[in-house]
Structure formats: C-alpha cells, structure tokens
N, C-alpha and C positions, 0 to 999 in steps of 0.2 A: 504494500500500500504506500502511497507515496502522499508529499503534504497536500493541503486543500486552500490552503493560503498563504501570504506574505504579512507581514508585520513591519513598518518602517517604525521606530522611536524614536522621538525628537523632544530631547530634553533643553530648557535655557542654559546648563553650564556643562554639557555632556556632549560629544559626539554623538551625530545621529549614527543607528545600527538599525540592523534589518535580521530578521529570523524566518523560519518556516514556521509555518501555523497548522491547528487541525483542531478543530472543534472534538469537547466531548458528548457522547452520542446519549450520554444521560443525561448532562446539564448545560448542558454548549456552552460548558467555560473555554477559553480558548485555550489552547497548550502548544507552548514553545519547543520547534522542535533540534534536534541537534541536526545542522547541514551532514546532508548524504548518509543517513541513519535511519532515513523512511520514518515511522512511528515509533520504534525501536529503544530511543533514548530522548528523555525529555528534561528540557534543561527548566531550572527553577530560577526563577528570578528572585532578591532578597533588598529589603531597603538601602543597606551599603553600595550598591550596585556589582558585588559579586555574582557568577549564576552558578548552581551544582547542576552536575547530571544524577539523575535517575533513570531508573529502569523504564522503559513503556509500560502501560499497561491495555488490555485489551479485552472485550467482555466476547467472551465463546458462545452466547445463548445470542445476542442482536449481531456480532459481528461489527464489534465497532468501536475505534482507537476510543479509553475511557481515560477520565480523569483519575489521577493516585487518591483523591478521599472518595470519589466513586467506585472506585476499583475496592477499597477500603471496606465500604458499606455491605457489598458481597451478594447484591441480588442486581437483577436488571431490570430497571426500568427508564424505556428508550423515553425520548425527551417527546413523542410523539404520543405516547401513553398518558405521560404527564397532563399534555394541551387535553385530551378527550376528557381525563378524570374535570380539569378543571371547568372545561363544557358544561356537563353535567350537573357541577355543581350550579 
C-alpha cells in the first residue's frame, strides 16, 4: 500500500518540511509516514520538534492502514460505521 497524501508544514521560525500522509481508517487522524516505507513505519511528531519512528499498524478485519491508539483499542470500527451509528442517532 502506498501513501494517500502529502503534508507540507510551515512553521514562523522553522523550515518548511513535507511528509507522506495516510488517513486512519477508524478515525481519519492523519499519520505521518516515513518516505519509501509505504504504511510500514510511522513517524511521531513531539512538541520539541523531534519525530520517533514507530511501527505501522494495520486493522486485518476493514483492511486499513490504523492509527497506534486505534490499533491500541483492539476492535474495528471503520470511520464509515461510525457516520451511520451517528445517523441514526
């Protein structure tokens, strides 16, 4: 799988930089992705302006790059699910 979008960041006392993006498929936070690593490795970003890598993560039941506190949670529910509950409601 490969990214689904671009990120440009443009801060007042910072170099602008640019990442790979890829929505998550439970909460459509966005996730940073590490260049030429597909889904694979997801870099964190940290108020210092350091960034860690992490592991991908990836939900086996919807098929779909997941964010680490949704991947965390341990069930799936695609963000499509979500919008019909709130329908409903």
């Amino acid at each position: 799988m490969r990214h689904q979008g671009y990120a440009t960041i443009v801060q007042p006392d910072a170099p602008a930089f640019e990442r790979d993006t890829c929505n998550c498929g439970h909460c459509q936070k966005v996730i940073f992705l590490k260049p030429g690593s597909g889904v694979t490795v997801y870099l964190i970003p940290h108020r210092d302006g350091r960034w860690t890598e992490e592991s991908g993560a990836f939900c086996r039941v919807c098929m779909r790059p997941v964010c680490l506190p949704c991947h965390d949670i341990g069930r799936c529910t695609p963000f499509e699910v979500q919008l019909e509950y709130a329908e409903k409601r």
